[in-house]
C-alpha positions in Angstrom: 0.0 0.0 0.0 1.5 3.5 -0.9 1.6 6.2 1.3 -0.9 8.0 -0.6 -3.2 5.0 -0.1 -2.7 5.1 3.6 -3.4 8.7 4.0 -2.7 11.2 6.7 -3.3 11.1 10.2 -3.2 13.7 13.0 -2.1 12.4 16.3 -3.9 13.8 19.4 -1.8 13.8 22.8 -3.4 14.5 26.3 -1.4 15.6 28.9 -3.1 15.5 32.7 -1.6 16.8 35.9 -1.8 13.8 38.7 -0.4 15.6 41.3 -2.0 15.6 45.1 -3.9 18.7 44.0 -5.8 16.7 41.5 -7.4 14.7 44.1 -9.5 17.7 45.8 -13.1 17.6 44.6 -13.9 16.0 41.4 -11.1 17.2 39.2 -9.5 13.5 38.7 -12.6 11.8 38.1 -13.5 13.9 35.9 -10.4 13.7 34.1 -10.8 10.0 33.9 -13.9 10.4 32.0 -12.1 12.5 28.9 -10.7 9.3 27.1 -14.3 7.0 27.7 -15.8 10.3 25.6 -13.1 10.7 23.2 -13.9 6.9 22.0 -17.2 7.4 21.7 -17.3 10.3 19.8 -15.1 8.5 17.2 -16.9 5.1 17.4 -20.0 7.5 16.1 -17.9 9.0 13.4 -16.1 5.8 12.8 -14.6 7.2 9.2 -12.6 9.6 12.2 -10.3 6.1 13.1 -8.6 6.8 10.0 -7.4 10.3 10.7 -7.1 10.5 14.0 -4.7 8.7 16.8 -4.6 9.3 20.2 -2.2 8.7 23.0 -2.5 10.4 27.2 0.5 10.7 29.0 0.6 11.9 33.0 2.7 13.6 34.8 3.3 14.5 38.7 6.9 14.2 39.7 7.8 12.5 36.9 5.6 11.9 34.0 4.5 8.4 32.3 2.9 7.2 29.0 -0.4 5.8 30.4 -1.9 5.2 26.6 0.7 4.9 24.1 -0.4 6.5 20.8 -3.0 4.5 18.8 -6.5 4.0 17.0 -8.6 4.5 20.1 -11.2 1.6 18.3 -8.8 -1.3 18.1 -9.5 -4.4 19.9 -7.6 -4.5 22.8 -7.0 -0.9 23.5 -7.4 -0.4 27.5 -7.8 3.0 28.9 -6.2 4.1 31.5 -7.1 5.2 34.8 -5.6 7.8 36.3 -4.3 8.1 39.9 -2.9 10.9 41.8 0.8 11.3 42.9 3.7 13.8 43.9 4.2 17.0 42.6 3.9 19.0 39.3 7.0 18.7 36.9 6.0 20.3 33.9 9.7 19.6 32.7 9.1 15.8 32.9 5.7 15.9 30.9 7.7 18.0 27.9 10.6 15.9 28.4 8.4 12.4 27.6 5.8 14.2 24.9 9.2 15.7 23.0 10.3 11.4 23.2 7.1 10.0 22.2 6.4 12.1 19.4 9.7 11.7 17.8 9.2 7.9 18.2 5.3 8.0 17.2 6.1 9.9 14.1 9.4 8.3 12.7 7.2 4.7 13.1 4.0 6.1 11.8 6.4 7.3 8.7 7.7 4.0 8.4 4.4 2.4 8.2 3.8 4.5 5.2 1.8 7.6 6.7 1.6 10.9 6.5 1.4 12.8 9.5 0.2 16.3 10.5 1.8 18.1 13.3 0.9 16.6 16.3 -1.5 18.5 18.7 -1.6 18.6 22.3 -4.0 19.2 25.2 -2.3 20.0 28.3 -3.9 20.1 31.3 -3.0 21.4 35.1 -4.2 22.5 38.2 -1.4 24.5 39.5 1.9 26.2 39.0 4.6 24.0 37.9 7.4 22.7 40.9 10.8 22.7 38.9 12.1 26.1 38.4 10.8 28.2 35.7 14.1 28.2 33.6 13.9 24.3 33.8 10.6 23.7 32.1 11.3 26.2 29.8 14.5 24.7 28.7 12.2 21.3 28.2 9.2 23.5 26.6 12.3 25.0 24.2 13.1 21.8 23.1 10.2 20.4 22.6 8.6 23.6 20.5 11.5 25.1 19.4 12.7 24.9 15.6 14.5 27.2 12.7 13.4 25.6 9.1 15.9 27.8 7.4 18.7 26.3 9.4 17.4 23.1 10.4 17.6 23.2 13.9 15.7 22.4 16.9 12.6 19.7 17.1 11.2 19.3 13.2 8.4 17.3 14.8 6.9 20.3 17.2 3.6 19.7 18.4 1.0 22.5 18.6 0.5 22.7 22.1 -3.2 24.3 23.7 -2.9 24.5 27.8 -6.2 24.2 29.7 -6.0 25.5 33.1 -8.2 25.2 36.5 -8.2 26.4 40.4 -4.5 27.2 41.4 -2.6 26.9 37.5 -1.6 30.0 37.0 -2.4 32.2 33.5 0.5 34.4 32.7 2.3 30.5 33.4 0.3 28.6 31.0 0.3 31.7 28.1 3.5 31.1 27.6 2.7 27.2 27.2 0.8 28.5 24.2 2.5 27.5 20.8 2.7 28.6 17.9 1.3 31.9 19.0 1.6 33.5 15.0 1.0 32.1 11.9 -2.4 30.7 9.8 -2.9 28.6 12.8 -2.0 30.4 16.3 -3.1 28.0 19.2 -4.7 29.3 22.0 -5.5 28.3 25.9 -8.6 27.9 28.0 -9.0 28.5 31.4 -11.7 27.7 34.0 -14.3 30.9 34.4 -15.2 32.9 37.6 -18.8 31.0 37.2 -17.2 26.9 36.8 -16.2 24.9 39.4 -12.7 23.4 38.3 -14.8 20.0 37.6 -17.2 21.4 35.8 -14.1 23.4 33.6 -12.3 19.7 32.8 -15.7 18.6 31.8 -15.8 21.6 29.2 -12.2 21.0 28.4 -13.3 17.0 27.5 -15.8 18.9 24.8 -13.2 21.3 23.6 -11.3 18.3 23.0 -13.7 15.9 21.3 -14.6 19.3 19.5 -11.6 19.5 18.1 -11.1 16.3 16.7 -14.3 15.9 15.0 -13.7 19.6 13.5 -10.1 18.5 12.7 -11.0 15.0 11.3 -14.1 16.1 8.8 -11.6 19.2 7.7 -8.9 16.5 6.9 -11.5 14.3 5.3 -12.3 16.7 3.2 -8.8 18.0 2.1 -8.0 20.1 5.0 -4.9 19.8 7.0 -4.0 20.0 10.7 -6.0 20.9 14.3 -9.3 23.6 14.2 -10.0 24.4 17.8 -13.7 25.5 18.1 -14.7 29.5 18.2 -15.0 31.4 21.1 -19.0 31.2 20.8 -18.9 27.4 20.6 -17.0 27.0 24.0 -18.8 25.6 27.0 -20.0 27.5 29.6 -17.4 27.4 32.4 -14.3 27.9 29.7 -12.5 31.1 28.6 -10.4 31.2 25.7 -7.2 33.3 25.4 -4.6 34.2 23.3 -0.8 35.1 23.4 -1.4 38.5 23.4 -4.2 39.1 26.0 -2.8 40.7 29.0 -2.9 39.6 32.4 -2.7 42.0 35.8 
């Protein structure tokens, strides 16, 4: 089969913040409910296996691929439930997302796809334990790269932060990437009137939003991630740009 034949796919990563803080309330419940949603809003638009792959990776202390990247339909996929532990490295989530992309990519190539840039939904609950020049170095080389010289990470993903209760917004705008271009990504946070359950709920729509945007777009030509418009978020969810200020 040519690689025409096999088409293009877009592979969807979400990222989840385990730490302690994730236990208060309903946030980690409700965050184990995003994947059971995902696959069945594809397993309605089945013809969406075909573009789209998904993969969750968590992170606390250290981070771990819970669902390596795959056709969410396949017999035999399992998804993961979600536990809380230690602290909040953002650092070791880029880290492992700039590993398993590379990976993902180079093997979906080698199977004889075409892949779109990878997109990826991060979500936290709070400000980020390792120190800010840390996790930017890991966020650098993960995002970072110079076509006219070929340098830095060819495979960058787009990356859209969510945020709720303590994460902090002037933190997670800079998380936000790329910020120019056709496509700029952008970042949704939890709204004066949500409750931070209620805002991971809306996240899980932005998400499966997304991909069925993303997917029929692709199916029908298109290329790469569509997030939905300001006035077809959920209520609970603000939506932000790199360029909107914060006091």
């Amino acid at each position: 089969m040519t690689t025409s034949e096999q088409g293009k796919l877009l592979p969807f990563y979400v990222v989840i913040d385990v730490s302690y803080s994730m236990s208060v309330g309903n946030k980690l419940d409700t965050a184990n409910k995003i994947m059971p949603q995902v696959l069945d809003a594809v397993a309605k638009a089945a013809i969406l296996s075909d573009k789209v792959r998904f993969g969750v990776i968590d992170f606390s202390d250290e981070a771990q691929v819970r669902l390596p990247l795959c056709d969410i339909l396949d017999d035999g996929v399992q998804l993961p439930a979600l536990s809380v532990r230690g602290g909040t490295s953002f650092a070791a989530a880029f880290r492992l997302l700039r590993t398993e992309i590379e990976s993902n990519v180079k093997q979906l190539k080698a199977d004889g796809f075409q892949v779109h840039r990878p997109a990826v939904f991060f979500i936290s609950d709070g400000v980020p334990t390792d120190q800010e020049s840390v996790w930017q170095a890991a966020f650098n080389d993960l995002t970072a790269y110079d076509k006219a010289k070929g340098t830095g990470f060819s495979m960058y993903p787009n990356f859209v932060p969510f945020g709720v209760d303590d994460a902090a917004p002037k933190t997670l705008q800079k998380l936000i990437h790329p910020t120019t271009g056709s496509k700029p990504m952008r970042m949704f946070l939890q709204g004066e009137e949500s409750d931070a359950a209620g805002a991971i709920a809306g996240m899980a729509e932005v998400l499966i939003s997304s991909v069925l945007a993303s997917g029929d777009s692709m199916a029908g030509g298109g290329s790469g991630i569509i997030l939905p418009s300001n006035d077809e978020l959920p209520k609970g969810l603000t939506s932000y740009t790199a360029d909107d200020d914060f006091v």
